[in-house]
Backbone as CSV, one residue per row, in Angstrom:
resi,resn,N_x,N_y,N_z,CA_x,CA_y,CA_z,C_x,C_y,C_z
1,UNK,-11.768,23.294,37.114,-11.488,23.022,38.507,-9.996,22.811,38.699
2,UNK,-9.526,23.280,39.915,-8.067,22.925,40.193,-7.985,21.901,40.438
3,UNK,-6.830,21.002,39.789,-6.282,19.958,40.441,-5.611,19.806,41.586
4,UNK,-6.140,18.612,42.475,-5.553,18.509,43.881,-4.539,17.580,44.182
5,UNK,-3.589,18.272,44.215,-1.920,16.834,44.503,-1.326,17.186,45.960
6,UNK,-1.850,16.423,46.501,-0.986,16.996,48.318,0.424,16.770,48.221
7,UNK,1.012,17.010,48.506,2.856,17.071,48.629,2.820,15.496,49.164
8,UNK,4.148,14.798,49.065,4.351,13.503,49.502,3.967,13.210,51.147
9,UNK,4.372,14.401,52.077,4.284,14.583,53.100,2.877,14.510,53.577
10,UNK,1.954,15.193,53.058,0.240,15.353,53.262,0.362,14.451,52.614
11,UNK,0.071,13.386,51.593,-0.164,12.297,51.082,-0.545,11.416,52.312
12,UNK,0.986,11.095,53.358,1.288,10.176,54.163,0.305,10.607,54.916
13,UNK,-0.278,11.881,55.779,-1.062,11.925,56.608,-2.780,11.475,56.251
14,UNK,-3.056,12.031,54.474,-3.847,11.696,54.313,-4.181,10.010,54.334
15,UNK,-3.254,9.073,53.631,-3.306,7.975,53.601,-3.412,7.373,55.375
16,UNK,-3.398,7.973,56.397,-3.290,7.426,57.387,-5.004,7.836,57.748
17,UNK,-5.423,9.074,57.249,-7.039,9.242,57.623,-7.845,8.409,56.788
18,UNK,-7.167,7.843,55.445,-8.312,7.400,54.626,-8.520,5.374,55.410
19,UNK,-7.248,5.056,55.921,-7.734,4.135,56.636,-8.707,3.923,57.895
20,UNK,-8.414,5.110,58.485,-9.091,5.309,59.831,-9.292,6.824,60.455
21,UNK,-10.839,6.776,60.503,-11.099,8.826,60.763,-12.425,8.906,61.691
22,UNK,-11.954,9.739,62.306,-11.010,11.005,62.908,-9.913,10.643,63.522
23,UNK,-9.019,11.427,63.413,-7.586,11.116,64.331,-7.078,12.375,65.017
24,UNK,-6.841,12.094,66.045,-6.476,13.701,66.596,-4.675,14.003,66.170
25,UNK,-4.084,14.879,66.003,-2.846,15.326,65.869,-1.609,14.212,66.398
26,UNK,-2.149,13.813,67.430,-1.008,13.336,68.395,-1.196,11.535,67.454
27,UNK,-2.758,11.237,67.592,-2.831,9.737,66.729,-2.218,9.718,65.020
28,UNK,-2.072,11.084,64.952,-1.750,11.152,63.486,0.073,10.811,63.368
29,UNK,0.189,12.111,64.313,1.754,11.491,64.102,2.773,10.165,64.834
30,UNK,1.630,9.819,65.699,2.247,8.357,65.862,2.283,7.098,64.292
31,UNK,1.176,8.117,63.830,0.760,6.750,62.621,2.499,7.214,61.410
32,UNK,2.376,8.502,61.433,3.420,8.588,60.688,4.468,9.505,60.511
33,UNK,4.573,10.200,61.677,6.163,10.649,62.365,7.350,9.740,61.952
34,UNK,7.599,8.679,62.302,8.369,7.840,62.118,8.721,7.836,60.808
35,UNK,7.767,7.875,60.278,8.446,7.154,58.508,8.484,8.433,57.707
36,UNK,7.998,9.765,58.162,8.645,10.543,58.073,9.739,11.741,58.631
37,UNK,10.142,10.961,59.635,11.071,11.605,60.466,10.787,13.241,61.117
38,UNK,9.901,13.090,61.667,9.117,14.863,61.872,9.023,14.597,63.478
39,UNK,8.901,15.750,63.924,8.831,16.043,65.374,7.205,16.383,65.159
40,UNK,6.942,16.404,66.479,4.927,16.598,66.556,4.872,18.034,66.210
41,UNK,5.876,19.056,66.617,5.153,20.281,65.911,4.923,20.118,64.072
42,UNK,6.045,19.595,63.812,5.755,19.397,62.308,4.883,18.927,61.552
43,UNK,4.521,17.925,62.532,2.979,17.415,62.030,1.643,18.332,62.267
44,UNK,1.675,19.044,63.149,0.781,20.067,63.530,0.958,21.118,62.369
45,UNK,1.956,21.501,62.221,1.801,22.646,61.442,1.984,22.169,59.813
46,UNK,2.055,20.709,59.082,1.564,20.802,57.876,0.147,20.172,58.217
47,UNK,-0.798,19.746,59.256,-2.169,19.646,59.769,-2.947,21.222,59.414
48,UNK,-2.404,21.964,59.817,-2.716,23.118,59.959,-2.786,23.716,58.544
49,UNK,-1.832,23.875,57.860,-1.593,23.961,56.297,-2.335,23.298,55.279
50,UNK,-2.973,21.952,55.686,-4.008,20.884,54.782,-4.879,20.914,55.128
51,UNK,-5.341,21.899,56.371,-6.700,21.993,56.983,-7.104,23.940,55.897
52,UNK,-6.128,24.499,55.773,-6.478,26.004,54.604,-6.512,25.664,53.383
53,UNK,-5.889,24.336,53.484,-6.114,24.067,51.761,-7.443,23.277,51.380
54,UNK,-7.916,22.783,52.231,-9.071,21.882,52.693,-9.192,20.714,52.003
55,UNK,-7.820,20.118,52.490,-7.176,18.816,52.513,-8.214,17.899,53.425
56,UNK,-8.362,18.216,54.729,-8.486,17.868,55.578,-9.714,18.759,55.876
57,UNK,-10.557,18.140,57.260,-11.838,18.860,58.071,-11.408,19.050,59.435
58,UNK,-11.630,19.685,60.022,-11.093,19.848,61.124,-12.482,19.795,62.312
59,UNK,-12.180,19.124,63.188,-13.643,19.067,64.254,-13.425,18.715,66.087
60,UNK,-13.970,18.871,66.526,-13.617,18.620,67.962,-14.510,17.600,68.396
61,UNK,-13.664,16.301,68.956,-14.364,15.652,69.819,-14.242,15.339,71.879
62,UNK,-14.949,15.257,72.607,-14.440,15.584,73.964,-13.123,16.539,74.251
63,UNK,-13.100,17.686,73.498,-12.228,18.958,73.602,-11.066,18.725,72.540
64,UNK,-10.850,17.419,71.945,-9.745,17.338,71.631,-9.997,17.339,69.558
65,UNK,-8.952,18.396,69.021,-9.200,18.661,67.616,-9.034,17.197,66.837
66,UNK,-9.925,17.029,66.103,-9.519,15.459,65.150,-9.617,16.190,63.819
67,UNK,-9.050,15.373,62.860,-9.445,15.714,61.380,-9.983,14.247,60.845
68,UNK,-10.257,14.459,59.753,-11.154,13.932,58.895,-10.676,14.298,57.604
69,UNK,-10.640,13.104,56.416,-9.835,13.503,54.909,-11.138,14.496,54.275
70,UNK,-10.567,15.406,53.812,-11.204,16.465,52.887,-11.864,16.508,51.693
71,UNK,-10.452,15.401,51.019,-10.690,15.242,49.631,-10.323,13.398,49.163
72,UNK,-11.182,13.421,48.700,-11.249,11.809,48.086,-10.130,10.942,47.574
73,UNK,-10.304,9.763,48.190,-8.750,9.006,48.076,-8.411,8.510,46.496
74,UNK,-10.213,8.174,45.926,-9.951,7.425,44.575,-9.279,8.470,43.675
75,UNK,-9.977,10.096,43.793,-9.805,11.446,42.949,-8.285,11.664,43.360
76,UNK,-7.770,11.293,44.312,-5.991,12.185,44.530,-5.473,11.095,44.248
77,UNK,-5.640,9.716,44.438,-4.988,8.886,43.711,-4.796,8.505,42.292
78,UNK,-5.913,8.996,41.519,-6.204,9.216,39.931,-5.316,10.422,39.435
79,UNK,-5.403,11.305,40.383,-4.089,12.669,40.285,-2.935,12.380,40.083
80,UNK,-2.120,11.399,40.803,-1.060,10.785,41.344,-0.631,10.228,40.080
81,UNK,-1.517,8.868,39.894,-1.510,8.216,38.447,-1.506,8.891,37.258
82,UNK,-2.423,9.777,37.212,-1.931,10.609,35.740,-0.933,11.331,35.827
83,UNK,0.072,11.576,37.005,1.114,12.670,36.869,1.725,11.621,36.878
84,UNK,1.926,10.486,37.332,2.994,9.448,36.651,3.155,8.710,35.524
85,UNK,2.175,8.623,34.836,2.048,8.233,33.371,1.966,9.706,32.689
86,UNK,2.274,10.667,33.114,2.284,11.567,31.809,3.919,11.971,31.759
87,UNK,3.975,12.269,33.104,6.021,12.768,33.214,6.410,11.755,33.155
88,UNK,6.278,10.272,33.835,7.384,9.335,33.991,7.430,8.977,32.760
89,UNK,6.295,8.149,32.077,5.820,7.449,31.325,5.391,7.568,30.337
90,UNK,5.165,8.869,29.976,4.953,9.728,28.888,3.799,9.332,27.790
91,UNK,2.962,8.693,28.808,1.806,8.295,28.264,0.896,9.480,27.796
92,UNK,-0.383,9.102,26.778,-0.817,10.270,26.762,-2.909,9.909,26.770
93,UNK,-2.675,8.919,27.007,-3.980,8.618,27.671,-4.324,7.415,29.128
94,UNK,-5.296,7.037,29.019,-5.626,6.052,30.525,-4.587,4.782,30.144
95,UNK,-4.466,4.227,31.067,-3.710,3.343,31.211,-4.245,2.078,32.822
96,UNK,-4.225,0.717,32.858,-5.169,-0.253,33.333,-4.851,-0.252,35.043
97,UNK,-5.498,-0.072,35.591,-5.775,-0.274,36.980,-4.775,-1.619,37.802
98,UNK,-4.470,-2.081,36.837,-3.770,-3.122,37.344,-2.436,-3.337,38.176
99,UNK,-1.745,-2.079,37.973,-0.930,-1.367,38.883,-1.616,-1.393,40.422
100,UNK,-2.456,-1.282,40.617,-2.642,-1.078,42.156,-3.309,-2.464,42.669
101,UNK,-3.374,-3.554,42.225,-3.443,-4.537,42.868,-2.809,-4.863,43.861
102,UNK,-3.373,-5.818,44.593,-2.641,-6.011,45.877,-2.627,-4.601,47.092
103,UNK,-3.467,-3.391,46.410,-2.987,-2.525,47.417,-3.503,-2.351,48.498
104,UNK,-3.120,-2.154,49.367,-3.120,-1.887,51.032,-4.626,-1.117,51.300
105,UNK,-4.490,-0.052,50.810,-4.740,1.014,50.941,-6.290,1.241,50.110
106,UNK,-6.266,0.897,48.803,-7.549,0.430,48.058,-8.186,-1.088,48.288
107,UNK,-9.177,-0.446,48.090,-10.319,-1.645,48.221,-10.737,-2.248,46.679
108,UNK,-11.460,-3.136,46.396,-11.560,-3.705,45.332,-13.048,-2.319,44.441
109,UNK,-14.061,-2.171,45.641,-14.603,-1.163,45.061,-13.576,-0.032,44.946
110,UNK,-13.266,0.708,45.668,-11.894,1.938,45.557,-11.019,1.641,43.646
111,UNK,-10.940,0.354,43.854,-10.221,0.189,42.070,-11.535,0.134,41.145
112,UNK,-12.426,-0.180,41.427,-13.224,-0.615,40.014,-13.610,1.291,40.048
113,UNK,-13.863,2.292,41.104,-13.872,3.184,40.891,-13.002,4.153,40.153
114,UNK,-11.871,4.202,40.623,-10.354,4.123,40.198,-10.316,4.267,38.449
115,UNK,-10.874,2.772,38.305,-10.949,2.171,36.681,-11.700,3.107,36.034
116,UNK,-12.871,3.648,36.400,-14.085,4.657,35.743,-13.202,5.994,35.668
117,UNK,-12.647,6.440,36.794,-11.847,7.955,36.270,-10.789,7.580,35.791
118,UNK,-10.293,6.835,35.313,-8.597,6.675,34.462,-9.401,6.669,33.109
119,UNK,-10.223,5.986,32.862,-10.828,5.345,31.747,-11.640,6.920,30.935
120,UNK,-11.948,7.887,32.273,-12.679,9.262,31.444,-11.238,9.937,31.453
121,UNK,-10.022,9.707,31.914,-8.630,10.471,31.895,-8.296,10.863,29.961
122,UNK,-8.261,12.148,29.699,-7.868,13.038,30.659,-9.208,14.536,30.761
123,UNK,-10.229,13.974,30.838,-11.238,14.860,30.823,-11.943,15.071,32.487
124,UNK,-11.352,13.342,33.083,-11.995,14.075,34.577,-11.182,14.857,35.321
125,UNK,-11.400,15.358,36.287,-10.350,16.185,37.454,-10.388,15.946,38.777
126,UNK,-9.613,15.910,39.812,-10.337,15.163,40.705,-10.958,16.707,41.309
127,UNK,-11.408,15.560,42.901,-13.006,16.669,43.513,-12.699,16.811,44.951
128,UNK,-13.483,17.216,45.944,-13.301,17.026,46.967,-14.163,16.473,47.685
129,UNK,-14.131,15.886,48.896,-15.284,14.753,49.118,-16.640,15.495,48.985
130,UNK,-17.054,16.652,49.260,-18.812,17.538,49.095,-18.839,17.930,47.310
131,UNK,-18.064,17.318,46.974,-18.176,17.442,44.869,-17.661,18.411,44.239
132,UNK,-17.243,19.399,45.049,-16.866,20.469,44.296,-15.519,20.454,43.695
């Protein structure tokens, strides 16, 4: 299976769906235009780009397009982590969950999950949320 690493840029959008979903284009880049300095077409058109890669789901509610995350936060964050312990860190197996304490963004289940694919690293891969 291919491995899935969204660019830093799709990261930020994804991390803004995995808190809260559906979001339409315009709720997306209020969440994070700013902190990445992008005009709304820009956000539309890497939306558009993570919706062919099937980053993202794309759906309509009262006329207006929302997305929905594609691919799983624990699996692209386990991605993330092994590409930083293998280039930064030059590790060459799992390494402890304990790094993401305190995080925002994970939940305490989200880490003990987290813990199960670092722990099968480097034999799992991540997936996309329907398993494939």
């Amino acid at each position: 299976m291919k491995k899935v690493k969204p660019s830093p840029s799709e990261l930020a959008l994804l991390k803004a769906l995995w808190r809260r979903e559906p979001l339409s284009a315009r709720e997306l880049h209020d969440r994070v235009g700013p902190e990445l300095g992008w005009s709304y077409s820009s956000t539309r058109k890497t939306l558009d780009r993570m919706r062919d890669k099937s980053f993202v789901a794309q759906s309509e509610i009262h006329g207006i397009h929302v997305y929905s995350p594609a691919i799983e936060k624990v699996e692209t964050l386990a991605s993330y982590a092994r590409d930083f312990a293998e280039r930064v860190l030059e590790l060459d197996g799992p390494f402890p969950v304990s790094m993401f304490a305190g995080s925002k963004l994970m939940s305490d289940k989200d880490i003990e999950e987290l813990q199960a694919v670092l722990d099968s690293w480097p034999d799992s891969e991540p997936v996309s949320k329907d398993g494939e």
